[in-house]
PATI-362080 format. One record per residue (C-alpha): x, y, z; residue in one letter; residue number from 1. Coordinates in steps of 0.25 Angstrom, whole numbers. Each point is the difference from the previous one (the first is absolute). Layout:
<pts>
x,y,z,type,seq
X,Y,Z,A,NUM
...
</pts>
This chain:
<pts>
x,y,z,type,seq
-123,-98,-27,X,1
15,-4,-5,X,2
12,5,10,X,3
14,0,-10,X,4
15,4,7,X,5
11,3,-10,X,6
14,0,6,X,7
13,2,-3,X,8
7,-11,12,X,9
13,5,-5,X,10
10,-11,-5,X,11
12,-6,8,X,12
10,4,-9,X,13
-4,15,0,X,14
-2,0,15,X,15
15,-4,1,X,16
3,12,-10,X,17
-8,10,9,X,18
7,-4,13,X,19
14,2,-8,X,20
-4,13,-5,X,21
-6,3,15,X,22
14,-4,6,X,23
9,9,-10,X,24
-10,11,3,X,25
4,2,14,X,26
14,-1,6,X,27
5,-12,6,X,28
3,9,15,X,29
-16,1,-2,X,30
-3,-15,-1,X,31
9,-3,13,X,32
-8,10,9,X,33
-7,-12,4,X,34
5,-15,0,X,35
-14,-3,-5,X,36
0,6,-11,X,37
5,-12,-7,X,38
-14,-9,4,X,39
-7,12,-3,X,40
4,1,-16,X,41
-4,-14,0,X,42
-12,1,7,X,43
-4,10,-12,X,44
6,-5,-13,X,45
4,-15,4,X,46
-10,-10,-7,X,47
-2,-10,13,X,48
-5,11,6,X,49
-8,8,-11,X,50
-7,-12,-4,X,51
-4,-2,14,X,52
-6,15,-1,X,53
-7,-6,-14,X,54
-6,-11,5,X,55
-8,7,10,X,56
-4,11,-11,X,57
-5,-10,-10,X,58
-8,-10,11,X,59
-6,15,7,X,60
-6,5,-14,X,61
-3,-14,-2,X,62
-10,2,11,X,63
-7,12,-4,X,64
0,-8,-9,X,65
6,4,-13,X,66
-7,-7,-14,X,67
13,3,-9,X,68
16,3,3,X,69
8,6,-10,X,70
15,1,5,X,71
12,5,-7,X,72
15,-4,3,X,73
-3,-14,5,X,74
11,-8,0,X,75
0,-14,10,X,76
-13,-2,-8,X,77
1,-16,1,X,78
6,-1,14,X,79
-7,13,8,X,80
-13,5,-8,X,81
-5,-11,-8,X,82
0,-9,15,X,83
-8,13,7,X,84
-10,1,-10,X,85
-4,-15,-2,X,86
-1,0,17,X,87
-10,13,0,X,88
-8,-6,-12,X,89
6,6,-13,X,90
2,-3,-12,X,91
11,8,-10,X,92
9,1,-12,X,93
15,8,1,X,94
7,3,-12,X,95
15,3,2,X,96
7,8,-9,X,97
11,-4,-9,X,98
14,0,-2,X,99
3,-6,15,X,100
-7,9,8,X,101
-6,-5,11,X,102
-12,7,4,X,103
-14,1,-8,X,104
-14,3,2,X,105
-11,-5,7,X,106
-16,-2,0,X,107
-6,-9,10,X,108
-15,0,3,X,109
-11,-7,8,X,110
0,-15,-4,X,111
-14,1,8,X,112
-4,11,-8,X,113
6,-2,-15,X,114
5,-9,-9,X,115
9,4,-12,X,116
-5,-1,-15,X,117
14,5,-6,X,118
13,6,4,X,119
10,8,-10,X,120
15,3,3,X,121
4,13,-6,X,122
16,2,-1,X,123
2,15,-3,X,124
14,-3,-8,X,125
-10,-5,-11,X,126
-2,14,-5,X,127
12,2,-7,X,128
11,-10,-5,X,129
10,-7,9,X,130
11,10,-6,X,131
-7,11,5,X,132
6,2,13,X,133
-8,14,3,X,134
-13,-11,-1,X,135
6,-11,9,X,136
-1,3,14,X,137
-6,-12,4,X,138
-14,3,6,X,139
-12,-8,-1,X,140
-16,0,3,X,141
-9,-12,2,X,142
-15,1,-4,X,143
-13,-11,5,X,144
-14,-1,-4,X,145
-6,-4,12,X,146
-15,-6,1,X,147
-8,2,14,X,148
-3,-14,4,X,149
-14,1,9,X,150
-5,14,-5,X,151
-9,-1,-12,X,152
-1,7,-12,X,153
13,10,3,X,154
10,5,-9,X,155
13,-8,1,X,156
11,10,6,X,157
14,2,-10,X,158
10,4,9,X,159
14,5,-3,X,160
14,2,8,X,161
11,7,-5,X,162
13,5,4,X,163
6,11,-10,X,164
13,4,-1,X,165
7,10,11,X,166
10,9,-5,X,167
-7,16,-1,X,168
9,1,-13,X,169
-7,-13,-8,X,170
-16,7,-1,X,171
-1,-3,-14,X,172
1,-15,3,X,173
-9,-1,12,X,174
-10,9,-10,X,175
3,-11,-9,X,176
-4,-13,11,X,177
-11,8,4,X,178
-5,0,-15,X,179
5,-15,-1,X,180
-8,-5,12,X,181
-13,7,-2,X,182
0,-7,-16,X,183
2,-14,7,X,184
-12,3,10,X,185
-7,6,-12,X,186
1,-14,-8,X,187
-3,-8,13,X,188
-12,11,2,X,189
-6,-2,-14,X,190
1,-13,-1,X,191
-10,-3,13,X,192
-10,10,-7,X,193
-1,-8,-12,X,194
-7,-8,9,X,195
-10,10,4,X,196
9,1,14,X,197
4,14,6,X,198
10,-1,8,X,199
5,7,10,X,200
15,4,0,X,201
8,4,13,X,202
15,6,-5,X,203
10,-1,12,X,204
14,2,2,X,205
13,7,-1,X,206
1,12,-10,X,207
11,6,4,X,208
-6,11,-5,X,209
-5,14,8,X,210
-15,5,-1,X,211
6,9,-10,X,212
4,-9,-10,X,213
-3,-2,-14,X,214
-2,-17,5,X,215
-8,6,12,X,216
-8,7,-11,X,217
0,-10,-11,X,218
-9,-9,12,X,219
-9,11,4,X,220
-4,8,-14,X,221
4,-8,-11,X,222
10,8,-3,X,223
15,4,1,X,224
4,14,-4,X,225
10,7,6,X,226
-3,13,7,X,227
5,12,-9,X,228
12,4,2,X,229
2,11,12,X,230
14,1,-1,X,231
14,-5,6,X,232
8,-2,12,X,233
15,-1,-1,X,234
8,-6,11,X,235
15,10,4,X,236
6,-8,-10,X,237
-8,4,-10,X,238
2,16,-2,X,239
4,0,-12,X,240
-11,-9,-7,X,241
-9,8,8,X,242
6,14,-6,X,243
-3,-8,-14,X,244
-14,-3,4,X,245
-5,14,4,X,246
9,7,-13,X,247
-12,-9,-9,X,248
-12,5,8,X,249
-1,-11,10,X,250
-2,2,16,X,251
9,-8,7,X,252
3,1,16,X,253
15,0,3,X,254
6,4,12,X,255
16,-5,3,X,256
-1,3,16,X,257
-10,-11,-1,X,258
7,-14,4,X,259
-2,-15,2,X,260
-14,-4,0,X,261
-7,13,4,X,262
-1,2,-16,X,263
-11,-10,3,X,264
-6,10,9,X,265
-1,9,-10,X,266
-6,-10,-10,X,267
-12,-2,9,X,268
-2,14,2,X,269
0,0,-16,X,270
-7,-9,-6,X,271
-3,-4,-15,X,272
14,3,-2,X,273
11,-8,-6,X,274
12,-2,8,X,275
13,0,-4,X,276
11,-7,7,X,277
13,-6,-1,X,278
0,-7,13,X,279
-3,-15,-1,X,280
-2,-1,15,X,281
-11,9,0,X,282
-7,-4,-13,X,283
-2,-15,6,X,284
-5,6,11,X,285
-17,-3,0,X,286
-1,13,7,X,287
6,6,-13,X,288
-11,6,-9,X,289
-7,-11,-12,X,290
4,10,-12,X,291
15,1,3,X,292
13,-1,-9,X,293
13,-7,4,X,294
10,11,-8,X,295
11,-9,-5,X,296
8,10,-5,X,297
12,9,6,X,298
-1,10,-14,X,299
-11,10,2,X,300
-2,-1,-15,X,301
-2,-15,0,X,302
-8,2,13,X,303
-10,7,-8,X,304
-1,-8,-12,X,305
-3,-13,11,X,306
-10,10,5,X,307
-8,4,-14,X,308
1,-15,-5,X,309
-7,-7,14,X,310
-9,11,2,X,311
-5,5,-17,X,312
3,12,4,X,313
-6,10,-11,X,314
7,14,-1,X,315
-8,11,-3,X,316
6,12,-5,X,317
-11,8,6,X,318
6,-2,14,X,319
14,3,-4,X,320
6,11,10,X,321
-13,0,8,X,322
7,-6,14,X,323
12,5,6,X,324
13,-9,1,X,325
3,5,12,X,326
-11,-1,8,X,327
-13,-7,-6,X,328
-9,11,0,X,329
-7,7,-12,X,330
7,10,-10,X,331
-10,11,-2,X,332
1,12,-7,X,333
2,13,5,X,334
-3,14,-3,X,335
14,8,3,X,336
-4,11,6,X,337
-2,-8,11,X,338
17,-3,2,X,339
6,4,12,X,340
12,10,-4,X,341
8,-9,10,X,342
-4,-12,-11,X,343
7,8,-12,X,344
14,-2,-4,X,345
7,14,-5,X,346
13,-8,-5,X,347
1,-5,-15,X,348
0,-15,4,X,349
1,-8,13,X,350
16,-5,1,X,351
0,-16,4,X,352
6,3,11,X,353
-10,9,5,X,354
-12,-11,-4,X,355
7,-10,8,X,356
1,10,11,X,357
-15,3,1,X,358
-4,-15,-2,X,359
8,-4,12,X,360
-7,12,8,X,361
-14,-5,-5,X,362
1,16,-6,X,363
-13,2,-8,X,364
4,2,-16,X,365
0,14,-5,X,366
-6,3,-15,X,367
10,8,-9,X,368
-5,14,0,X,369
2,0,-18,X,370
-10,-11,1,X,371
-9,7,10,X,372
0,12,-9,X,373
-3,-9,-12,X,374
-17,-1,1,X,375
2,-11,-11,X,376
7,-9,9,X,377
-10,-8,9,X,378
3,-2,13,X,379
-6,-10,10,X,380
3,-4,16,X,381
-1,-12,7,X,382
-13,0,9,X,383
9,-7,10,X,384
13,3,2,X,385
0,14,-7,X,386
11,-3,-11,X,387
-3,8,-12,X,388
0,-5,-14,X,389
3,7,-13,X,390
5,-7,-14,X,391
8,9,-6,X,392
-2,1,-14,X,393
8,9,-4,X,394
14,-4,7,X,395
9,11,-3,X,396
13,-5,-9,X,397
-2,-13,3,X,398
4,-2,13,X,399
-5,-9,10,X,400
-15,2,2,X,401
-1,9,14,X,402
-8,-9,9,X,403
0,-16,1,X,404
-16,2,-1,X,405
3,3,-15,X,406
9,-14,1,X,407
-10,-7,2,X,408
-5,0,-15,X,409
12,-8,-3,X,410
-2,-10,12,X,411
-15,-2,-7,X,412
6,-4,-14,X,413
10,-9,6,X,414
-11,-5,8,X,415
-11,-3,-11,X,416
13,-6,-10,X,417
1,-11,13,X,418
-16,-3,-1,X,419
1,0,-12,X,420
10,-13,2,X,421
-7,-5,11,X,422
-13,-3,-9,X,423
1,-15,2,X,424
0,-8,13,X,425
9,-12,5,X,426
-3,-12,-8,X,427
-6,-7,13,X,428
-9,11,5,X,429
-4,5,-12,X,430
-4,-16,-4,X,431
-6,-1,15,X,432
-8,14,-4,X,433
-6,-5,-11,X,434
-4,-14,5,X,435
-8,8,11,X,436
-5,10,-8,X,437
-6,-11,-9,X,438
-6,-9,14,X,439
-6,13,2,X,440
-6,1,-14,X,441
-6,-15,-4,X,442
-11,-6,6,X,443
-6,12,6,X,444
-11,-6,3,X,445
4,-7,15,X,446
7,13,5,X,447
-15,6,-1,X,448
-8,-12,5,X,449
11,-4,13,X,450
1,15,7,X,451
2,-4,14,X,452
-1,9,13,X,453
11,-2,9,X,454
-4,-5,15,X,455
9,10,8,X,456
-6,12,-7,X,457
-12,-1,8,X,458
6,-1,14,X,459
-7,9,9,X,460
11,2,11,X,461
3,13,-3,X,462
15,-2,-1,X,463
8,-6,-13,X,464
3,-15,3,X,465
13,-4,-6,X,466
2,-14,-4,X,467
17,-1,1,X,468
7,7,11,X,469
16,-1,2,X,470
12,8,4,X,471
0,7,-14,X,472
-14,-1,-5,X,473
-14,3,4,X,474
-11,-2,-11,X,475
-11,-7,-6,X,476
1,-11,-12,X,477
-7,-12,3,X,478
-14,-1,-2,X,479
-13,-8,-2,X,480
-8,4,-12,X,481
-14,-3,-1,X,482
-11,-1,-12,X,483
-9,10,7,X,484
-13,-6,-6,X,485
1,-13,7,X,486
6,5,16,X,487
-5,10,7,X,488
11,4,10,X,489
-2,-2,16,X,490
15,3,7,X,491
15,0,-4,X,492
8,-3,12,X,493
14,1,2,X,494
9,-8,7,X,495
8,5,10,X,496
-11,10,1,X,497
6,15,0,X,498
-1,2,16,X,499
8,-14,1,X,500
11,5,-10,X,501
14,3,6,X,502
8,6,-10,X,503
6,-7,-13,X,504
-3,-15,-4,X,505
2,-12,4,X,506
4,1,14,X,507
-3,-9,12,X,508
-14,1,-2,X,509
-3,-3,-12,X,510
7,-10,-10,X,511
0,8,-14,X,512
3,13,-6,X,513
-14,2,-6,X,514
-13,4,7,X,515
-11,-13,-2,X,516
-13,5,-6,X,517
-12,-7,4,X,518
-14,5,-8,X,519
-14,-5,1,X,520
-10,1,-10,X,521
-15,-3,-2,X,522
-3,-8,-13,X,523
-8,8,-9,X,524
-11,-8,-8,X,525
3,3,-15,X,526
</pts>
């Protein structure tokens, strides 16, 4: 049996960044409701008193007892963890990132129990160059190949940690670490079975990443292709890029009485789809949707060009004038006979100020009655909101075309002529595309032979068992993978359990912002 925890213990510095965010989140009349208060923001976030709270987590698992720890956002390594450990009988290695940062990553295990053959530090700024500020973000894993010290003949265990970068917006690069670590556990891996050894490999840590992920399927398939592409959702900001969107065939969810950050509500009532956003406070949010798009732009022209270059989008002339602008649903065509007389126009031609006057009283469009006599000239309505659509092809005397349906045609070449100079990408993501495509493409061969199953998708309680709760987030993104040939899977445990969580974390209770998971395994003879 081998019992393993990963944890992310949550680093002092970012403790002290939750409880300032905490404080300017609610009003200072709030705070002083109670002269406790105070004692109590410390109790929670305050590192004499979280680590007190750690302490008594670490030496509890400790009993069960756990074989291997894997924590994330350790920092006080020499002065808080490092002591603990050595007293309860571990041994370990951290790796602390770069550049002045003072947390790291940690593996201990039981000194009783292993003894460590080799250990590999993996800095993630190695996969792109030091100028490359969209690689460098300072993360780090740390790997051991560790041998059982009284059980004969077993497999040694190769064990990695790994703490991904956060931010929603950066999933190219965390797909890119993801592809990084598993090589270095690939290299380690082939090298123990030139020497006839199998072993066993246990991939813990913080991905950052949601079950839905292209690095949460990178670990569990092999592979990472994106979901085809069911559409977009635009933010109130973005009416206009949407109206572009829906002229060249392409669904896209806008609605401008939605405000703040209920447009996430309607992303996870929609998802697979891209969403668009102008809003940097939402998009950093982890509760914001992986395949999301921070619109730089104020120009609804340059807006869509960003759009076309991070997403390759592909226009199809096939789907031209098949959405409605207006309202997202589907142009079909109609048989005329079916028109209302109410929904035919007797005048020559609509005056602007008679347009004006029916959009502002959501007045469905009428369909010149010359052009209703004209069995030539197709017409078609929108399946939603009714608005008829004709093209006009023989606009009398060349004045202006008699219904902004028509108008559309010239919104559509304006639109491909901006594809068209969108066909490129920015130098730094086009050149972090490529690197990832081309990780994705060599060596081939360890993306088919380390498929991992995740621990958590086995849990049998019934309910989904987030790993990071806070005031603005709920979700899953750490993990412990496992080479399913070598474990057979007993329990995942979660601590706090869900009947002893009370609301967002940390609070007084318990001393991070992340769930500890706690898995045990039977060792599978190979």
């Amino acid at each position: 049996m081998l019992s393993v925890v990963s944890f992310n213990v949550l680093a002092d510095t970012y403790s002290r960044l939750i409880k300032k965010k905490s404080e300017k989140q609610h009003s200072s009349a709030e705070l002083s409701l109670e002269d406790n208060n105070v004692t109590e923001t410390e109790n929670i976030f305050g590192w004499n008193s979280r680590k007190i709270k750690l302490e008594t987590v670490l030496e509890t698992l400790a009993l069960k007892p756990v074989d291997i720890f894997c924590l994330q956002e350790c920092d006080h390594f020499s002065d808080f963890y490092l002591p603990i450990f050595k007293r309860l009988n571990y041994d370990c290695v951290f790796k602390k990132r770069p550049s002045g940062k003072a947390d790291g990553v940690l593996i201990a295990w039981k000194a009783s129990r292993f003894t460590l053959r080799e250990s590999v530090d993996v800095n993630f700024n190695d996969i792109g160059k030091s100028t490359d500020l969209a690689t460098q973000k300072h993360n780090v894993a740390t790997i051991c190949l560790l041998d059982f010290v009284n059980e004969v003949d077993m497999a040694p265990l190769l064990v990695s940690n790994c703490h991904l970068h956060w931010q929603p917006e950066f999933s190219e690069l965390k797909l890119m670490q993801a592809e990084h670590l598993l090589k270095e556990v690939y290299k380690i891996w082939t090298k123990v079975s030139q020497n006839g050894e199998d072993a066993r490999i246990l991939m813990c840590g913080d991905f950052n990443s949601k079950p839905e992920s292209n690095v949460y399927r990178l670990m569990t398939s092999g592979q990472a292709v994106e979901k085809s592409l069911e559409g977009f959702i635009c933010d109130p900001s973005l009416g206009k890029v949407a109206k572009f969107l829906r002229a060249i065939g392409i669904d896209c969810i806008f609605d401008d009485k939605v405000q703040g950050i209920d447009i996430l509500k309607v992303c996870r009532q929609n998802p697979g789809r891209i969403f668009l956003t102008r809003s940097k406070s939402i998009i950093r949010r982890r509760d914001c949707p992986q395949s999301s798009i921070l619109v730089k732009s104020q120009s609804g022209e340059d807006a869509f060009i960003q759009v076309v270059r991070e997403t390759n989008l592909q226009l199809d002339s096939k789907k031209f004038y098949t959405i409605c602008v207006k309202c997202n649903g589907k142009i079909v065509p109609i048989q005329r006979e079916t028109i209302p007389l109410s929904r035919i126009s007797f005048e020559s031609k609509e005056s602007y100020v008679q347009a004006k006057s029916r959009k502002k009283t959501e007045e469905p469009n009428k369909v010149p009655k010359r052009l209703y006599d004209d069995p030539t000239e197709p017409l078609a309505m929108c399946d939603g909101c009714e608005q008829i659509y004709w093209w006009d092809t023989e606009c009398i005397g060349g004045q202006r075309k008699s219904n902004s349906s028509a108008r559309i045609e010239d919104l559509v070449t304006k639109l491909e002529s901006l594809a068209v100079s969108a066909d490129f990408m920015e130098k730094n993501k086009k050149e972090m595309h490529l690197r990832s495509l081309k990780l994705l493409q060599e060596d081939r061969l360890y993306v088919s032979e380390l498929v991992f199953q995740c621990a958590q998708s086995k849990t049998t309680s019934g309910q989904e068992e987030f790993t990071n709760i806070t005031e603005d987030f709920k979700g899953t993104i750490d993990y412990v993978f496992y080479s399913q040939k070598h474990f057979q899977l007993i329990d995942v445990e979660y601590l706090p359990s869900q009947h002893e969580l009370q609301g967002f974390l940390p609070n007084n209770k318990w001393p991070s912002d992340h769930r500890c998971i706690h898995c045990s395994f039977n060792l599978v003879s190979t």
